[in-house]
VEXNUBA-489260 format. One record per residue: x, y, z of N, C-alpha, C in turn. Coordinates in steps of 0.02 Angstrom, whole numbers, padded with zeros to 5 digits, always signed. Each point is the difference from the previous one (the first is absolute). Example, Ala and Ser with C-alpha at 12.3 -4.5 7.8 and 13.67 -1.06 7.14 Angstrom:
// residues 2
+00660-00284+00390-00045+00059+00000+00045+00060+00000;-00018+00053-00036+00042+00059+00003-00039+00055+00037;
***
This chain:
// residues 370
-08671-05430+05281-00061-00024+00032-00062+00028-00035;-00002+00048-00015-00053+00037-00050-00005-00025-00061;+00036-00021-00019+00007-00030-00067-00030-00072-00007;+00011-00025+00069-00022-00083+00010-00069+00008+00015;-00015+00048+00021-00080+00024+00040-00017+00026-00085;+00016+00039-00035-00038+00019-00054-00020-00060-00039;+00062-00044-00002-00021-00059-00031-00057-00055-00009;+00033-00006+00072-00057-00057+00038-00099+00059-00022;+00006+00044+00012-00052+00034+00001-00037-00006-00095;+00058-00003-00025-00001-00002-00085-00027-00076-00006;+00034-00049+00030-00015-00067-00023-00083-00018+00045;-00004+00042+00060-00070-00034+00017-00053+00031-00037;+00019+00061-00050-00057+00026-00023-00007-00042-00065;+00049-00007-00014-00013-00036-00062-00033-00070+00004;+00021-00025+00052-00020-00078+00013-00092+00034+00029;-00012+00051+00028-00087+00020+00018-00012-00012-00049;+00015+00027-00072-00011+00044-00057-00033-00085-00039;+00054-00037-00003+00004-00075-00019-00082-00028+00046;+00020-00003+00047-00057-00029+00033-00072+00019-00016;-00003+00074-00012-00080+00041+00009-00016-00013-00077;+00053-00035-00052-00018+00014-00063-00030-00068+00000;+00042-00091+00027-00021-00054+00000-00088+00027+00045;-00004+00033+00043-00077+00015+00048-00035+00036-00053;+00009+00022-00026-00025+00027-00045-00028-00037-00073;+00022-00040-00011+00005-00038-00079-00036-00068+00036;+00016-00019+00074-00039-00054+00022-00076+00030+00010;-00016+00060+00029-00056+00011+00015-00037+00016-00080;+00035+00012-00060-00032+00042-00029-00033-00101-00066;+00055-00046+00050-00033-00066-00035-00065-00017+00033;+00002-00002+00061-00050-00027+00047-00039+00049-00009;-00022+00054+00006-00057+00042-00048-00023-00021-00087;+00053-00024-00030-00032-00007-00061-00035-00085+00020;+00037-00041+00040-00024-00063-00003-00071-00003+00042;-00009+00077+00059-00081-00031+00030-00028+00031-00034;+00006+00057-00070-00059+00024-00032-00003-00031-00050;+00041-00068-00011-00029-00036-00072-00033-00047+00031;+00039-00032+00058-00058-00041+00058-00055+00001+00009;-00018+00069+00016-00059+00024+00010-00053-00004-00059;+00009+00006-00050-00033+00009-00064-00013-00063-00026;+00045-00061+00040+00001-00088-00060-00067-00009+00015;-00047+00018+00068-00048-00008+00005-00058+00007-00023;+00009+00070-00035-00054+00034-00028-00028-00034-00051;+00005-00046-00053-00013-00020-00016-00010-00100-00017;-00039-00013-00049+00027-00079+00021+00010-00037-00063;+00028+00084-00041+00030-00035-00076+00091-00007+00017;-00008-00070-00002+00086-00022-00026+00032+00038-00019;-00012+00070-00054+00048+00010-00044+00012+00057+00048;-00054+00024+00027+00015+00080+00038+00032-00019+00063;-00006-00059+00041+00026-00053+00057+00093+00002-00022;+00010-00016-00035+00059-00038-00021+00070+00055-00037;-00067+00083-00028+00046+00054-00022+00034+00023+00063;-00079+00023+00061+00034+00012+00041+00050-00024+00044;+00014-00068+00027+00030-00034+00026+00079-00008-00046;-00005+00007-00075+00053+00008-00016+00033+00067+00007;-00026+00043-00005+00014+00066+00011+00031+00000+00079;-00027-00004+00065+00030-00008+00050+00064-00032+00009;+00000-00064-00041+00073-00056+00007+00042+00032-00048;-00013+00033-00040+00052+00054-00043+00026+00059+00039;-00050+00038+00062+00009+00037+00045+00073-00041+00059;+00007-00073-00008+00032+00009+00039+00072-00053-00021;-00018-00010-00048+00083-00048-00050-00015+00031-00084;+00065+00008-00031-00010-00006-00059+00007-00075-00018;-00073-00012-00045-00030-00055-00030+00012-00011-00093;+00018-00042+00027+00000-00041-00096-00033-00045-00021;-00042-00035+00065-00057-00038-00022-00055-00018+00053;-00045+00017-00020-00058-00005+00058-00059-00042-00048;-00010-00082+00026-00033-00040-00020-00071-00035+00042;-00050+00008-00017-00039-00045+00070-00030-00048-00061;-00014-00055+00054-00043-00057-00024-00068+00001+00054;-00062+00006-00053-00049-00025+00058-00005-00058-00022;-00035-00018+00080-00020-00094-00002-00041-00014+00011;-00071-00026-00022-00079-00020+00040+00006-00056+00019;-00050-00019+00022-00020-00047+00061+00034-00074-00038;-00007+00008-00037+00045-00072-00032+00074+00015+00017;+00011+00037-00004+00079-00002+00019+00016+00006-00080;-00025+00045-00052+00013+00009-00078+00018+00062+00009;+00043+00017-00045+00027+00076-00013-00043+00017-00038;-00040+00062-00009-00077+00018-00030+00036+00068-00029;+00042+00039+00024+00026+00062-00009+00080+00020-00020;+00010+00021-00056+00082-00009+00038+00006+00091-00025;+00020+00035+00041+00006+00076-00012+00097+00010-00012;+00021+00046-00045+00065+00018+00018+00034+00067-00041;+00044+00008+00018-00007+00106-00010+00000+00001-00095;-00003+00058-00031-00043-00006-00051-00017+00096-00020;+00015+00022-00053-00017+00062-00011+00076+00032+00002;+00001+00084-00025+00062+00024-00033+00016+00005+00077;+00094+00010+00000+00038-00008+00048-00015+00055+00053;-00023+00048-00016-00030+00054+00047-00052-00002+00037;-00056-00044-00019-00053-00007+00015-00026-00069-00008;+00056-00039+00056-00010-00093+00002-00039+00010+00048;-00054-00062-00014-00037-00034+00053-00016-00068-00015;-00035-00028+00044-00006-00074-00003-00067-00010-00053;+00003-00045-00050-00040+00000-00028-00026-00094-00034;-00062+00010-00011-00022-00097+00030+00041-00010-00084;+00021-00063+00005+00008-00044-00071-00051-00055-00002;-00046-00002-00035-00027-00052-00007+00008-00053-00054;+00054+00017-00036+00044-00072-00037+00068-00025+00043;-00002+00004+00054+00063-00014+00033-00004-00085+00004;+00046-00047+00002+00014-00064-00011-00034-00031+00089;+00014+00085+00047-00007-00041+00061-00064-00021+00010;-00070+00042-00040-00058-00032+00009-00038-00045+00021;-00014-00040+00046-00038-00046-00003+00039-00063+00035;+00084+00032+00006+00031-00048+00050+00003-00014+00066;+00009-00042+00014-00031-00037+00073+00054+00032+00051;-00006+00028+00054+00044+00022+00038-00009-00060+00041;+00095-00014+00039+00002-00043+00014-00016+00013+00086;-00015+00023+00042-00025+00023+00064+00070-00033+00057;+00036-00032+00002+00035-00047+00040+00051+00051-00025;+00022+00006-00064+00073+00028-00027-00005+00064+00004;-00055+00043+00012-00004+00070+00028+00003+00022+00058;-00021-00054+00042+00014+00006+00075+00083-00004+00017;+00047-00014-00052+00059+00008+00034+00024+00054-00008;-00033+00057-00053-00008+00069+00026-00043+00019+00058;-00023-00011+00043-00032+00027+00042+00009-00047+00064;-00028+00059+00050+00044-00044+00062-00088+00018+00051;+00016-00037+00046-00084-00001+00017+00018+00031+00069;-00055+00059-00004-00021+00042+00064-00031-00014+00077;-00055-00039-00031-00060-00043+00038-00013-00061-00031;-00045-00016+00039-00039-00074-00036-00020-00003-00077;-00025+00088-00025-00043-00001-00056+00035+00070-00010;+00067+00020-00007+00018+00061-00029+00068-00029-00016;+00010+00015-00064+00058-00006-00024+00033+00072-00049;+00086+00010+00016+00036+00071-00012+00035-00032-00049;+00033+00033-00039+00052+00006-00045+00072+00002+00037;+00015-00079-00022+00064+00001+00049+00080+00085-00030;-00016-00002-00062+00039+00044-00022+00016+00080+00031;-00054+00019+00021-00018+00061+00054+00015-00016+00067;+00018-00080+00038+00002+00020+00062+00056+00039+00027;-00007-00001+00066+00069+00046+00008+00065-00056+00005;+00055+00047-00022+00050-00052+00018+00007-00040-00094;-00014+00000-00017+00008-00029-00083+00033+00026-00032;+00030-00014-00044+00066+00016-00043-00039+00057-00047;+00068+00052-00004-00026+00048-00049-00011-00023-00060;-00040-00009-00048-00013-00028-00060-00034+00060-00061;+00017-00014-00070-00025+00043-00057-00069-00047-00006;-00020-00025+00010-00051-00041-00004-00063-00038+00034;-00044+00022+00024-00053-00021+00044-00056-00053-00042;-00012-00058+00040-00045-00040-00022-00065-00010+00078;-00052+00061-00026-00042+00006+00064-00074-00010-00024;-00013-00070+00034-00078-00035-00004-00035+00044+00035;-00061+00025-00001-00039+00025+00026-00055-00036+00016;-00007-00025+00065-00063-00034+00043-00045+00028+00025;-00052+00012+00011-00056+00009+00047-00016-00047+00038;-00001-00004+00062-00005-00055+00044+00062-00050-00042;-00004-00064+00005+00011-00046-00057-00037-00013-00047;-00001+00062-00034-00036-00010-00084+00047+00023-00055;+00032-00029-00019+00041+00029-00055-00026+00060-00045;+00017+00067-00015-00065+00021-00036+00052+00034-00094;+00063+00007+00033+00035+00012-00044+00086+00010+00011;+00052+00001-00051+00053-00018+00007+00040+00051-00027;+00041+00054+00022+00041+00042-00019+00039+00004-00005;+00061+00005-00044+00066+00018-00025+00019+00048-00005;+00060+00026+00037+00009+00063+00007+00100+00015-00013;+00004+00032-00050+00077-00007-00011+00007+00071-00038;+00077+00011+00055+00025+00080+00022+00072-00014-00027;-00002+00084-00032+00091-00017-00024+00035+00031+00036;+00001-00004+00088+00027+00007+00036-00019-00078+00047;+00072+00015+00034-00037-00038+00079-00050+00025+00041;-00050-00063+00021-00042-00001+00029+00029+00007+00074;-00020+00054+00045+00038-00022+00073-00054+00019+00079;+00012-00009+00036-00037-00017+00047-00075+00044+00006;+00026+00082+00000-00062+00039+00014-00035+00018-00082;+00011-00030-00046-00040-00003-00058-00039-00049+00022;+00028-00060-00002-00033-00072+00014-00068+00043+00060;+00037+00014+00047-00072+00037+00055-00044+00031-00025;+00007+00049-00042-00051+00051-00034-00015-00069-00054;+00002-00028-00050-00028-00029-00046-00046-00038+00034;+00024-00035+00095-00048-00054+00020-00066+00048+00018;+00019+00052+00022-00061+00058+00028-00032+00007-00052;+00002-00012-00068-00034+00026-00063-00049-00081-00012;+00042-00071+00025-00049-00033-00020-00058+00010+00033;-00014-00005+00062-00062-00025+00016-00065+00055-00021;+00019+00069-00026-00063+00017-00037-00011-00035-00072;+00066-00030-00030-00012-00004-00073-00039-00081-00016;+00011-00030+00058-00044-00066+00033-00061+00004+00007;-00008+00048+00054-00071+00011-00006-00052+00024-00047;+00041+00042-00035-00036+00009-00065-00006-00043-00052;+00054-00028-00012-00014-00060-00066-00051-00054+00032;-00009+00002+00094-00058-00051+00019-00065+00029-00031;-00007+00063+00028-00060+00020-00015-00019+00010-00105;+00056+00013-00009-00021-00005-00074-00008-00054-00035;-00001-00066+00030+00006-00071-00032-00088-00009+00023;-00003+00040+00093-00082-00023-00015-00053+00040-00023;+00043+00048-00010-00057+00051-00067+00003-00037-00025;+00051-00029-00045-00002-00017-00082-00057-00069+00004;-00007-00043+00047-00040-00049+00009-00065+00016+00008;-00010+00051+00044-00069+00031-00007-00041+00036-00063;+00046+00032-00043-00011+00013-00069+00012-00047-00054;+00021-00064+00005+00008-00046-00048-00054-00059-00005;+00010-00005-00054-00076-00065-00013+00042-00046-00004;-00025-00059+00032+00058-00049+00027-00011-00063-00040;-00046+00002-00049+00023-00054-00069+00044+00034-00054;-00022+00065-00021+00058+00017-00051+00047+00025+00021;+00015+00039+00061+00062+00021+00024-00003+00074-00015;-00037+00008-00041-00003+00092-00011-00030+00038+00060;-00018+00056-00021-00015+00038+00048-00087+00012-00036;-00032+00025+00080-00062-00025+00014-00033+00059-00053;-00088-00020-00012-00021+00078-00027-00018+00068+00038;+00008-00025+00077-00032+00062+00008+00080+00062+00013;+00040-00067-00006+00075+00048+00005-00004+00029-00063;+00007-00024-00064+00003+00025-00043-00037+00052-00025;-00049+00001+00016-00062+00057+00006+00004+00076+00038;+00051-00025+00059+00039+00045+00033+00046+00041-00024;+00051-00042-00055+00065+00008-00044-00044+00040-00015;-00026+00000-00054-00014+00015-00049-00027+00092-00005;-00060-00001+00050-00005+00052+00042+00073+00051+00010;+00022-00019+00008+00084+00025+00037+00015+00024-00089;+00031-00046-00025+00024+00021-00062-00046+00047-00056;-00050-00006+00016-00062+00066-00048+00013+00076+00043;+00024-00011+00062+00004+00051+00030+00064+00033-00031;+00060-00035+00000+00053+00015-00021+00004+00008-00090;-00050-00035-00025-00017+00046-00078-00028+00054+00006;-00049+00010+00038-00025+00062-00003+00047+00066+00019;+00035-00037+00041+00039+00080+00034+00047-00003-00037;+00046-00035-00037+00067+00019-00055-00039-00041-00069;-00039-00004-00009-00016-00031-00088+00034-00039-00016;+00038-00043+00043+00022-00068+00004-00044-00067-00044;+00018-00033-00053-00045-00038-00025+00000-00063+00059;-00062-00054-00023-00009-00035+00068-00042-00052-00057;+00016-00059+00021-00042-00049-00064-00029-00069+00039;-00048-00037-00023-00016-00059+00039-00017-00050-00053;-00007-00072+00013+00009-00031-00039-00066-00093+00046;-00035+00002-00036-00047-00068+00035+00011-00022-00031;+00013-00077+00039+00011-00084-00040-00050-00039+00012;-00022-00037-00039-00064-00049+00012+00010-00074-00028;+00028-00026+00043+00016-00089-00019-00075-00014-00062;+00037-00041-00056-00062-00027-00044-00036-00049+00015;-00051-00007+00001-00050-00080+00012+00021-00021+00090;+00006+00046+00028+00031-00020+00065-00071-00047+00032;-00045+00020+00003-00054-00032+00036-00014-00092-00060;+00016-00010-00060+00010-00076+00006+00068-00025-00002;+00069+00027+00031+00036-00056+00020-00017+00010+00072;-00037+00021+00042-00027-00013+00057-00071-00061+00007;-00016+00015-00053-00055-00053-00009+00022-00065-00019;+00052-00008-00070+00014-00049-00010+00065-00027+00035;+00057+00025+00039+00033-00006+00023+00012-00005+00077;-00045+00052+00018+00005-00003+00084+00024+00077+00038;-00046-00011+00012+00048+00081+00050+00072+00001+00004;+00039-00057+00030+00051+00011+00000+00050+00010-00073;-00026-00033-00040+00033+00043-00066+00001+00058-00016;-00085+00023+00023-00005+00081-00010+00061+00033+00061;-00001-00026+00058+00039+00036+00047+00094-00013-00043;+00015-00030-00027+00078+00004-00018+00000+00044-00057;-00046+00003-00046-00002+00053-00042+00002+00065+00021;-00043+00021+00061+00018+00061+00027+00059-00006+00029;+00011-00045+00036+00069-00002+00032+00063+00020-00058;-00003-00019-00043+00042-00007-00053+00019+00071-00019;-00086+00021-00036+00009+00075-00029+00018+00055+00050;+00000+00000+00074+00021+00039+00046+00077+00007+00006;+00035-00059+00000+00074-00004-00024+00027+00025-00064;-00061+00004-00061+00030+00041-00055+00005+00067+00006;-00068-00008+00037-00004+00075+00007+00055+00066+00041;-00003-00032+00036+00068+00024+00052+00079-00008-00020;+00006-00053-00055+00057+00008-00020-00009+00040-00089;-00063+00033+00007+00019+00042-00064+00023+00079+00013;-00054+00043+00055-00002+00035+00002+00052+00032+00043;+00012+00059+00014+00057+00032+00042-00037+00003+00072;+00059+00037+00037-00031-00005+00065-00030+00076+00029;+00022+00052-00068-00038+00046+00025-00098-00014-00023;+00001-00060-00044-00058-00016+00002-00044-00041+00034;-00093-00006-00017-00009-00047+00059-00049-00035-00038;-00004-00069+00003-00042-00044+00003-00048-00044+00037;-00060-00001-00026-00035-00038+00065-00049-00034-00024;-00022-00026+00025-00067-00053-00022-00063+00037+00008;-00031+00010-00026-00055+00048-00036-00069-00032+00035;+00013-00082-00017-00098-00031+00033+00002-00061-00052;+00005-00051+00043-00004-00087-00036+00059+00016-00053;-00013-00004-00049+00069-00025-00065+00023+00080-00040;-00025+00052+00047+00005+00069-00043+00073+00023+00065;+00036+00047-00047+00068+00027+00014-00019+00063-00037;+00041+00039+00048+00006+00069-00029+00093+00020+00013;+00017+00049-00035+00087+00027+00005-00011+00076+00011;-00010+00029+00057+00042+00078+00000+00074+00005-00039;-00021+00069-00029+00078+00014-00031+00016+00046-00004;+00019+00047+00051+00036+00068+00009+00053+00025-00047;-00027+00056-00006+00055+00028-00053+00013-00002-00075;-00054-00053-00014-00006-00060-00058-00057+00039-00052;+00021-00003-00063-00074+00012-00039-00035-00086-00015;-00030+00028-00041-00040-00097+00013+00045-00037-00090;+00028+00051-00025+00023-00037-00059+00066-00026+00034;+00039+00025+00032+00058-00015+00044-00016-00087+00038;-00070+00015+00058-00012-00062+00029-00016-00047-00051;-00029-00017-00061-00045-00029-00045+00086-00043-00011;+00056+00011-00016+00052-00046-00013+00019-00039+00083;-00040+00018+00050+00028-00051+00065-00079-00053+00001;-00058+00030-00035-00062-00036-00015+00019-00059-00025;+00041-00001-00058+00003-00035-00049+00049-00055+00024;+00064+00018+00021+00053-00033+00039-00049-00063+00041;-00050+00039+00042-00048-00033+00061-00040-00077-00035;-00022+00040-00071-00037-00033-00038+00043-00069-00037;+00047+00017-00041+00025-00053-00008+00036-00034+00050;+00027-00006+00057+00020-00022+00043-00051-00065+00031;-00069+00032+00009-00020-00055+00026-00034-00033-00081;-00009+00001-00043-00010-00032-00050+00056-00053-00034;+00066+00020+00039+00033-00064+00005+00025-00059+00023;-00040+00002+00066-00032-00011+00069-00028-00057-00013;+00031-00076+00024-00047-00056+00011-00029-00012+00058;-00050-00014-00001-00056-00030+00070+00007-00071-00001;-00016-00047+00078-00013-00042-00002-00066-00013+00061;-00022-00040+00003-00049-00019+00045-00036-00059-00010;+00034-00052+00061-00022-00069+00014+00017-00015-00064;+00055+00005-00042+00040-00038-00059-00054+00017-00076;-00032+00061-00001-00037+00036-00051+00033+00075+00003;+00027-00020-00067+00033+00082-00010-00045+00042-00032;+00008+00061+00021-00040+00057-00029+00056+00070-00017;-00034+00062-00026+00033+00044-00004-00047+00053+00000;+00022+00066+00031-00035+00056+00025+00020+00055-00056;-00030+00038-00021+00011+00081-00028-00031+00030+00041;+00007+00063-00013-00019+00072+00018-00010+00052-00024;-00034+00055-00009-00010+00049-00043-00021+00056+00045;+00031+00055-00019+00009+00051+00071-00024+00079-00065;-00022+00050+00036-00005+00056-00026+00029+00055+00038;+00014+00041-00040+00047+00048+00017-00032+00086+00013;+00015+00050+00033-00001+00056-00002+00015+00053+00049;+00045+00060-00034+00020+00050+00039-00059+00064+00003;+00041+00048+00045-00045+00068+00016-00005+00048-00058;+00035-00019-00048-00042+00059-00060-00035+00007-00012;-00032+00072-00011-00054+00033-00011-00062-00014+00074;+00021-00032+00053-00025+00020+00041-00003+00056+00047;-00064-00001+00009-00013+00062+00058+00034-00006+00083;-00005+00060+00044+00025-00023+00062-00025-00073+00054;-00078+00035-00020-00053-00046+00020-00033-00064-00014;+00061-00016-00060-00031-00065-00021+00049-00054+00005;+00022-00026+00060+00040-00052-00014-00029-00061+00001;-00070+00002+00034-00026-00068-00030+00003-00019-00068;+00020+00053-00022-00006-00009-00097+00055-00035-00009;+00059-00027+00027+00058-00037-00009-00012-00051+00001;-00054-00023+00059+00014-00064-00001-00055-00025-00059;-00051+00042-00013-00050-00022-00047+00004+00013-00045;+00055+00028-00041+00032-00004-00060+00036-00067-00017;+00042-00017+00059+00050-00051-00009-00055-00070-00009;-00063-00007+00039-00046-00031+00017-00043-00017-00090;+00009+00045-00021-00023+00007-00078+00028-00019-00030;+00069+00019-00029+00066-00023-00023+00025-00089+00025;-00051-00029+00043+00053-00051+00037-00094-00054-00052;-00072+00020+00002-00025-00035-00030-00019+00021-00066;+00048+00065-00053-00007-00008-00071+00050-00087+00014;+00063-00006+00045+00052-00050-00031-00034-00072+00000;-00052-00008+00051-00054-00041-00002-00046-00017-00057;-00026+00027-00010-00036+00014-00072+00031-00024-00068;+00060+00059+00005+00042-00032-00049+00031-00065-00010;-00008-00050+00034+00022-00070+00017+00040-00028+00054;+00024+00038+00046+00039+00013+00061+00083-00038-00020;+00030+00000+00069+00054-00002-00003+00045+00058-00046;-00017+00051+00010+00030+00073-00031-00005+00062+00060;+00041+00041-00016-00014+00045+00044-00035+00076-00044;-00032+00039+00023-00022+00043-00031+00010+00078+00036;+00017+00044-00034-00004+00066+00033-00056+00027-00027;-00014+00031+00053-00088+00051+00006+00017+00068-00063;-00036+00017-00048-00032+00038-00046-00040+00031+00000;-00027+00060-00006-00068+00039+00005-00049-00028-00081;+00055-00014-00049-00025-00028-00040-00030-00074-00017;+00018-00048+00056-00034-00060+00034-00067-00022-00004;-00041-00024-00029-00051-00002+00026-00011-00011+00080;-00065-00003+00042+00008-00017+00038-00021-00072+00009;+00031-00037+00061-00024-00070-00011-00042-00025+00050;-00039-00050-00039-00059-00025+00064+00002+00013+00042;-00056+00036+00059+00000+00007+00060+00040-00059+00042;+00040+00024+00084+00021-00045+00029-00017-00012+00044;-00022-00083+00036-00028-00029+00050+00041+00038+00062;+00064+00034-00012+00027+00004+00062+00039-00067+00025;+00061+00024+00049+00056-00062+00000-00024-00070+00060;-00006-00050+00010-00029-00044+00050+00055-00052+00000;+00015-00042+00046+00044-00045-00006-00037-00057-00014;+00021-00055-00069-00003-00032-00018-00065+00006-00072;-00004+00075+00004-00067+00006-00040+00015-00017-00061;-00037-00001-00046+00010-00009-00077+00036+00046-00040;+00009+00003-00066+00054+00036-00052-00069+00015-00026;+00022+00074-00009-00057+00021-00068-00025-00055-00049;-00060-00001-00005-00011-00041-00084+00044+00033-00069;
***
């Protein structure tokens, strides 16, 4: 009888032992998943949105692929992010040559992932309860009924009931945040070229001189200035001038990276932040920019035309703490020697430069230097 009693006493400790370790390893997920929760908010950059949120769903499956698609108001995939960097230190990271670009999500064939809550809330049927354990999750993310983006989520284990629970507890902050960061990004975007606005960039930029100054980090910028832009507005029509910007905003964004930023400067002028970058480094994504749209046909009302550009270049060398206006009015120098010189070139800033004609300053639709 002692022996059956020691036993039984042996097997329930072990089975506590079992239990307090699953209470233990569950609590120590659901702590890592509300303090990455907590943080998707803090900001309303995608990339810091999307580390943390992957970081949490790694907190609670091992993952082999974590994919999102964003979708704007067209129902277009605008974003496609997916993991990316050495195997120790994966996170989600944007592709902006991905094939899915620009494809039409079909809204009817995503809803048969999702199963509807209310009138105007729709869930990821894959998370409800009661659904088959699966290595594989296909979970739309709605706000109200707004599609805002589409996640793929695949584990080299089975997926099973109280993962599925903790992953559904993880969407609705990672929802709310990609809402709110879609209407930042609209509030900072100039909504003919698609870039980002100037006074954002002005902001960037600020940010990144700070971060040269405190590690001597190089930091480079780069202005574009459409050629003769004010007569294919004259002889063509505004709306020619508007597809030309339209146009060069799409080059622009598909030249540069995404730790960089582009934005529309004022009427037909563009500027490129470039972190990390010296300006001889950026001067080969100038050029990329440059011939790109120089191979670029226009049409309007069945009159073809064609646009150049000529952009100037310059980084923080030999600047002081106090002078970062000097970046942009270096690059500002450098962008009308390429003017001068006959345009459609790009130029990097020189101390040995002359300087060139005073500038009217940027206006929309204003004239090109003489």
């Amino acid at each position: 009888m002692d022996l059956l009693l020691a036993a039984a006493a042996v097997t329930a400790s072990v089975r506590a032992w079992r239990l307090g370790g699953r209470v233990r390893t569950l609590s120590s997920r659901l702590e890592s998943r509300d303090r990455e929760s907590h943080l998707l908010g803090e900001s309303p950059d995608p990339a810091q949105i999307l580390r943390h949120a992957y970081r949490a769903a790694a907190g609670i499956l091992p993952l082999h692929a974590f994919e999102l698609y964003r979708v704007d108001a067209a129902h277009k995939i605008y974003e496609y992010w997916t993991l990316g960097g050495p195997s120790d230190e994966r996170r989600p990271v944007r592709d902006p040559t991905s094939p899915f670009i620009g494809e039409h999500v079909d809204s009817r064939a995503v809803l048969r992932f999702a199963a509807t809550e209310t009138d105007r809330s729709f869930a990821p049927m894959d998370l409800l309860p009661g659904s088959e354990p699966t290595s594989r999750l296909h979970l739309p993310l709605y706000s109200g009924d707004v599609l805002l983006a589409y996640l793929t989520l695949v584990s080299t284990e089975p997926i099973d009931a109280h993962r599925k629970a903790e992953l559904r507890a993880l969407l609705a902050p990672l929802t709310a945040s990609l809402h709110a960061s879609r209407n930042w990004e609209i509030a900072v975007t100039d909504e003919l070229s698609g870039l980002s606005a100037r006074r954002y960039f002005e902001t960037r930029l600020a940010e990144e001189w700070a971060r040269h100054r405190r590690y001597d980090s190089p930091v480079a910028v780069a202005l574009f200035d459409l050629d003769h832009f004010k007569q294919v507005n004259d002889t063509l029509g505004h709306a020619a001038g508007d597809a030309a910007i339209r146009r060069f905003g799409e080059i622009l964004r598909a030249a540069v990276r995404a730790t960089d930023l582009a934005c529309r400067y004022g009427g037909e002028e563009f500027a490129v932040l470039f972190p990390e970058t010296h300006a001889r480094a950026a001067l080969a994504v100038a050029e990329r920019v440059r011939r790109a749209l120089e191979r670029e046909s226009f049409s309007s009302d069945g009159r073809a035309f064609q646009v150049t550009v000529s952009g100037g270049l310059a980084d923080a060398t030999g600047l002081a703490a106090d002078e970062r206006h000097q970046l942009l009015f270096r690059a500002d120098q450098a962008l009308y020697a390429a003017k001068d010189e006959g345009r459609n070139r790009m130029r990097l800033w020189t101390d040995r430069r002359r300087s060139p004609r005073p500038r009217k300053g940027p206006a929309p639709g204003g004239p090109d230097p003489p």
